[in-house]
C-alpha positions in Angstrom: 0.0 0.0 0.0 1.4 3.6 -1.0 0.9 6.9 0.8 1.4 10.2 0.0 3.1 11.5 3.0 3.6 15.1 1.5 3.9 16.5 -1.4 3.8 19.7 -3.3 5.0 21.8 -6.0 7.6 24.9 -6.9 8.7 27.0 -9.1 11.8 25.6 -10.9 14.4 25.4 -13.8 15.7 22.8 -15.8 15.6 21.1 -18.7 14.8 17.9 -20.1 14.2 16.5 -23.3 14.9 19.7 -24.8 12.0 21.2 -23.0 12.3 23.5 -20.6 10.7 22.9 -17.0 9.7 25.5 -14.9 8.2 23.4 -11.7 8.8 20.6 -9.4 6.3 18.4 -7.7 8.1 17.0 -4.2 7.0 13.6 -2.9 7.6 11.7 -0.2 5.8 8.1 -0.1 5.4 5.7 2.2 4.8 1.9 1.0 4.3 -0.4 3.2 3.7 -4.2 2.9 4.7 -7.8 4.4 6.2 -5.7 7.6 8.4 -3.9 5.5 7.9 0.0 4.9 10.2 2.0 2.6 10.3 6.3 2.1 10.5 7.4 -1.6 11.7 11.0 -2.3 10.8 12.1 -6.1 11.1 15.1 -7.3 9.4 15.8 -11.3 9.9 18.4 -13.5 7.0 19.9 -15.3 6.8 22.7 -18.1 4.7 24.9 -16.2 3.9 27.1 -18.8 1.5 29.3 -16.8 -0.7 28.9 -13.1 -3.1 26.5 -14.5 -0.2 23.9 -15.9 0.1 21.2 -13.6 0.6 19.0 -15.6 3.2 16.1 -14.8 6.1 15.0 -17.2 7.4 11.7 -15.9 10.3 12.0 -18.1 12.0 13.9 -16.0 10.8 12.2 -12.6 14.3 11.1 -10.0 13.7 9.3 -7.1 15.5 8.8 -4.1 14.8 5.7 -1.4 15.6 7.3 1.7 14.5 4.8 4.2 13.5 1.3 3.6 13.5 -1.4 6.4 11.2 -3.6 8.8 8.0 -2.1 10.7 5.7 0.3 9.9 4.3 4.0 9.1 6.0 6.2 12.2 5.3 10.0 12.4 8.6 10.2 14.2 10.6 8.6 11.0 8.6 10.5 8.5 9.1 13.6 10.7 12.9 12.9 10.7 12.4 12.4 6.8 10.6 15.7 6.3 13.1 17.7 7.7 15.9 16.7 5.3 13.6 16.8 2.7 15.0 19.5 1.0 18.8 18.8 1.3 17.7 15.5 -0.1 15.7 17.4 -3.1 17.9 19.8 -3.8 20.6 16.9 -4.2 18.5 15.2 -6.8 17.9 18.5 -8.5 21.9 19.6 -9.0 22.8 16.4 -10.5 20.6 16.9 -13.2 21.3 20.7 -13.6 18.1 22.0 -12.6 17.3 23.6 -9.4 13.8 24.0 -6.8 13.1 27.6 -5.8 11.7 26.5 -2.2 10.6 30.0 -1.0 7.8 30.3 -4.7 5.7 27.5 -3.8 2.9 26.7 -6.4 0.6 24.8 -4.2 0.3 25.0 -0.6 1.7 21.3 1.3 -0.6 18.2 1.2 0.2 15.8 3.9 -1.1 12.6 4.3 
């Protein structure tokens, strides 16, 4: 079962398939299953061509696993996660030359 911890999306820059991306959804996920739960960081780049583009290009989608091991959902651990969230992001982000402008967020933060 998958869970959207939190997510939400920024203004950006990058470019990816010779089209130029100007937001970022941020995810974390939770999947749990078998007593086993992982955390998945991904961070997609969309055109965002003006406020009512949302919509999602999964070709430029990088993922992270940033915890994966026996249990279950904690609030502590996803807690912990959330507050090297953007480190983590902004990691993924550099090494494919394109960047998350955290202070222009598009949409406020979902948590779930």
């Amino acid at each position: 079962m998958d869970i959207d911890v939190y997510q939400q999306y920024f203004a950006a820059e990058g470019s990816f398939s010779g089209v130029r991306r100007r937001g970022a959804a941020v995810m974390l996920t939770a999947a749990s299953g078998g007593g086993e739960i992982s955390y998945t960081l991904t961070v997609s780049f969309f055109p965002h061509k003006d406020a009512e583009d949302f919509g999602i290009s999964y070709d430029a989608a990088f993922s992270e696993v940033l915890y994966q091991g026996k249990g279950r959902r904690s609030k502590k651990r996803e807690q912990s996660l959330l507050e090297t969230l953007r480190e983590k992001a902004d990691a993924l982000a550099a090494a494919e030359h394109a960047e998350i402008f955290w202070d222009q967020p598009l949409i406020a933060a979902r948590f779930g």
